[in-house]
N, C-alpha and C positions, 0 to 999 in steps of 0.2 A: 494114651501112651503111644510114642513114637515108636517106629522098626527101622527107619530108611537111614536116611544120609544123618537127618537131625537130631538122632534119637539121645537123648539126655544121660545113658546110663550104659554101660558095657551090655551088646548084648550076647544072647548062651553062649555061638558060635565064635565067639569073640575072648571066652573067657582065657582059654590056653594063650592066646595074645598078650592080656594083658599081664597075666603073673610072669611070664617072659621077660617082655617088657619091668616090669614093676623089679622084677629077680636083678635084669640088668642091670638099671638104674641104683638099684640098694647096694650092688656089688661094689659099683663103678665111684657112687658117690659115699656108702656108708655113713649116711643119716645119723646125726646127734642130734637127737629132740624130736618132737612132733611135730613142730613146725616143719624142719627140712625132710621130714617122712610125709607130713601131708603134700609136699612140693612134689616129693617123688611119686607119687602116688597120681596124683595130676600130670606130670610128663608122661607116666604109663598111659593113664586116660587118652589124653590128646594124643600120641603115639598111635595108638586103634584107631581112634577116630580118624585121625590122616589116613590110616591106611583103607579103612571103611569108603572115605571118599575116593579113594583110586580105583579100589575094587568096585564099585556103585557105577563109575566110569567109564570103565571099560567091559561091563556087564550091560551097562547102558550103550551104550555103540555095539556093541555085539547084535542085540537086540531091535534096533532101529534098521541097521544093513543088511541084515541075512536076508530077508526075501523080499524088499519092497521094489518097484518098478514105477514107471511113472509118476503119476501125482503122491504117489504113497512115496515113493524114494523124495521127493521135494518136501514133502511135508514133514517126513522124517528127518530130514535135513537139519529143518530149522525147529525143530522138537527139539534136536540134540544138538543144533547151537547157541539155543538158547540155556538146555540143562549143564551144557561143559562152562557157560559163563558162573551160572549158579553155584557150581559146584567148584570152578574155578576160587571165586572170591569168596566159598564157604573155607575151600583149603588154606585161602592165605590169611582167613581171622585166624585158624588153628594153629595155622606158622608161627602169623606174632605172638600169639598166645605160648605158644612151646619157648619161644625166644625168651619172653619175658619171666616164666615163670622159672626157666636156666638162668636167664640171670640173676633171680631172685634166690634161687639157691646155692649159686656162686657167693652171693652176698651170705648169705644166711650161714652155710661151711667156712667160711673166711674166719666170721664173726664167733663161732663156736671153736674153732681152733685158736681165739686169739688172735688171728692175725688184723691187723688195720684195716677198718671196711672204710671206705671214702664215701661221701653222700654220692647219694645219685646227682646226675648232671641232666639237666635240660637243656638242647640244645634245640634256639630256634630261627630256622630259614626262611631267610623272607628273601625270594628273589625279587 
């Protein structure tokens, strides 16, 4: 079982987070169906989890700077420019992932109200 940055499931400290988050998103979007309550329910998810990685971040830099000197402050250095890149591009699967799953519920709302849902578009760049 994970605790840290990757951990798979909300953790304790985390719970008041995400009923917030979950609270918001139910208000904001008011779900018709399972399907756009499991959406929402996944935005709360990933919502913690982003914020998990900021927190983890600047917990992490706190921890590497406070007393190092010399080769400990060098070595620290590149500890934590390597974990900011990790945790960098951990953030931005979480991004696209919040991205896609909004706009899966944009769809998802549209279509339950009736209104004309348009297929998805593929768009691809080839420079």
């Amino acid at each position: 079982m994970k605790h840290g940055l990757t951990a798979r499931r909300v953790l304790e400290c985390e719970v008041e987070s995400f009923e917030a988050a979950l609270k918001a998103l139910t208000d904001e979007w008011k779900p018709k169906g399972p399907v756009a309550e499991s959406l929402c329910k996944r935005m709360a998810w990933l919502a913690v989890r982003l914020d998990r990685a900021g927190r983890l971040e600047s917990e992490f830099y706190a921890s590497c700077f406070e007393d190092g000197e010399g080769e400990e402050a060098s070595f620290n250095r590149i500890i934590f420019e390597h974990m900011v890149n990790s945790i960098g591009r951990y953030e931005m699967a979480l991004a696209r992932s919040f991205a896609k799953t909004l706009h899966e519920l944009e769809r998802v709302s549209k279509g339950a109200s009736g209104e004309p849902v348009c297929a998805p578009t593929i768009v691809d760049f080839n420079w």
